[in-house]
N, C-alpha and C positions, 0 to 999 in steps of 0.2 A: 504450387511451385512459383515461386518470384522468380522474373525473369531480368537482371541487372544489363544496364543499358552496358553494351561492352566498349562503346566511341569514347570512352569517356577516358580508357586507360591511354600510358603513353607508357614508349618500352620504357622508361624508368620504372613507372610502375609494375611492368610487367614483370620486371628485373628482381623488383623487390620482393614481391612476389615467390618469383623463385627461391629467393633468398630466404624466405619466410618457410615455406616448405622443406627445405634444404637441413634447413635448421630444429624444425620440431621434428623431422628423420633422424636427427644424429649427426649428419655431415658435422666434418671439423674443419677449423683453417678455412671460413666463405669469407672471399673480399669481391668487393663489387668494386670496377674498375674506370671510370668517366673516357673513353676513346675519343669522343665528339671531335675533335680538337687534333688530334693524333694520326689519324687514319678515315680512310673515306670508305669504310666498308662495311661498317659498324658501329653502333655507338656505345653500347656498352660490353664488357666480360662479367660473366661470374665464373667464380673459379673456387672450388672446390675439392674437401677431400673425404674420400668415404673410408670404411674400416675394412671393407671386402669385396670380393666379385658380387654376389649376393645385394650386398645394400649397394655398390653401382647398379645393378640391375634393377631394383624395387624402387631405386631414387629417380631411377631417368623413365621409369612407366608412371612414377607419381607426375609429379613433374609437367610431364607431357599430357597427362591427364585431366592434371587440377589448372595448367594453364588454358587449355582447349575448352572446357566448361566455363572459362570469365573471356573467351573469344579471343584465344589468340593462340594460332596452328604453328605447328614447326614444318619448318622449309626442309632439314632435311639430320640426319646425324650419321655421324661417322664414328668408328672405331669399338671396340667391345672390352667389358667389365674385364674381361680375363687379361683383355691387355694392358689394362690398368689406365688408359683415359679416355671418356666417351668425349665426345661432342654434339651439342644439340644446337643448331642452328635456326633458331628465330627471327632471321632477318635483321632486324636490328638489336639485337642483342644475343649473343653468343654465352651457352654454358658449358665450365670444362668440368666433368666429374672426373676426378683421378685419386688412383688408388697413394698413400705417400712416396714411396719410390718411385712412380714419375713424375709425379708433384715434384718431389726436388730434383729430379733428373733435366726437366725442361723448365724448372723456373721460369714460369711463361710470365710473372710478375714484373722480371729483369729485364723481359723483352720490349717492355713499354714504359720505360721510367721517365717520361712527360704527363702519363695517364695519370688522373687524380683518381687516389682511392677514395669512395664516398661511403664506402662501409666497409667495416674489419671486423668479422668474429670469428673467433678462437672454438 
């Protein structure tokens, strides 16, 4: 077993990360969001959207899984699949998984239109 040095990442990469995983699951709709600049609480969003209760559920155990194995724990998450958006809280960077009807219900994108998007996939 190789053990990868984990100092090495920065939550962008973490970020990406996510984003990577997110994406060979099926998530639809992932933008990664630059906050640095915006807000003092976080430095980045991913925001995504899943197709069910089901793959919110499978995506935020991935997720939380495959980031913990390259060294890096979540603080803490809130909310459940059935309600249609989790949250996982990494410290400095923040993931939304949401089902489409709160996706577009909280347009949390609208909420930060100084944030630079530094990734958009469909």
């Amino acid at each position: 077993m190789i053990i990868e040095d984990t100092n090495k990442y920065t939550s962008l990469d973490y970020s990406k990360k996510a984003i990577e995983i997110a994406s060979d699951a099926l998530a639809s709709d992932i933008i990664l969001l630059d906050l640095n600049s915006v807000n003092g609480f976080t430095d980045y969003f991913v925001i995504l959207t899943v197709s069910s209760k089901r793959h919110g559920d499978s995506l935020s155990d991935k997720i939380i899984k495959e980031l913990k194995l390259i060294g890096c724990a979540i603080n803490n998450s809130e909310g459940k699949s059935n309600d249609g958006w989790v949250l996982l809280d990494f410290g400095e960077f923040i993931i939304h998984i949401f089902n489409s009807d709160k996706r577009e219900f909280y347009n949390l994108e609208s909420a930060w239109p100084d944030a630079s998007k530094l990734i958009s996939l469909l």
